[in-house]
N, C-alpha and C positions, 0 to 999 in steps of 0.2 A: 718525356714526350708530353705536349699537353693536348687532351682532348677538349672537346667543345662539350658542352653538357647542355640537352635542348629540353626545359621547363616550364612549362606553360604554371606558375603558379597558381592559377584562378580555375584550373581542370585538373589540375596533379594532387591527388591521393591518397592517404598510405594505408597500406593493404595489410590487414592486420591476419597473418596467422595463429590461431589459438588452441591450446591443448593442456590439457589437464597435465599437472603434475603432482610430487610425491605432498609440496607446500603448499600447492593454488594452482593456480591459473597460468600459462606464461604465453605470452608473446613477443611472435617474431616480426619485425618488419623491416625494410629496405626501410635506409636513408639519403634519399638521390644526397650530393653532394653543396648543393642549394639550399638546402635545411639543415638548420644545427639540432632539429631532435623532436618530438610526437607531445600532446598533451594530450592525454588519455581519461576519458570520460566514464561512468559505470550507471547502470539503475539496475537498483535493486530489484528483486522481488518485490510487486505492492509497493512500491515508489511511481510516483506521478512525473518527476522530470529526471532528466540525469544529473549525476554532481562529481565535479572533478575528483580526477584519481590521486594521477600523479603527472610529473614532464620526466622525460625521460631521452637522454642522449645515444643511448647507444644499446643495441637490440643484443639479447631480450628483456622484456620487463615480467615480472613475475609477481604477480597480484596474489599477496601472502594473507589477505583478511579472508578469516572466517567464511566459507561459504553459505548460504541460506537453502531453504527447500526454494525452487521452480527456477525460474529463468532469468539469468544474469546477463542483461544487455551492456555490450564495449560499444565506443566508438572512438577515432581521435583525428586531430588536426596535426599539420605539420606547422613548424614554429621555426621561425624566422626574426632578427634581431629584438629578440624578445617579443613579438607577436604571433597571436596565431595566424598561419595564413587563409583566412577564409573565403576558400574558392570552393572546395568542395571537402566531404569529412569524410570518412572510410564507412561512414552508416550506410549500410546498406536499404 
């Protein structure tokens, strides 16, 4: 059966679920079928910008570096023939 898949890429997403685990960090996200995969962004503690993570095809990713003291901001795009699609980012 083939269905229609409706994607506004310039508004579509990705909704990053996040939860500690026993190595890091892991997240989960949908990959509507329009995108081949997330490039996921990080700032550390007492970092000024963000700096790339990792791309990653296929849910979960599991963010294995060293944790730091205070607050560790995610964010990521969805990526599309090798670009990111910049419509909107999952930063809240």
């Amino acid at each position: 059966m083939n269905q229609d898949i409706s994607i506004n890429p310039g508004k579509t997403k990705p909704e990053l679920q996040v939860r500690a685990v026993k190595n890091g960090w892991m997240f989960d996200f949908d990959l509507p079928g329009y995108f081949y995969g997330i490039n996921i962004y990080r700032k550390r503690p007492g970092a000024k910008e963000f700096s790339y993570l990792a791309t990653d095809t296929s849910s979960p990713y599991i963010d294995t570096d060293p944790m730091r003291l205070g607050t560790t901001q995610y964010y990521a795009w969805f990526i599309r023939n090798g670009a990111e699609a910049k419509g909107a980012t999952s930063l809240r």
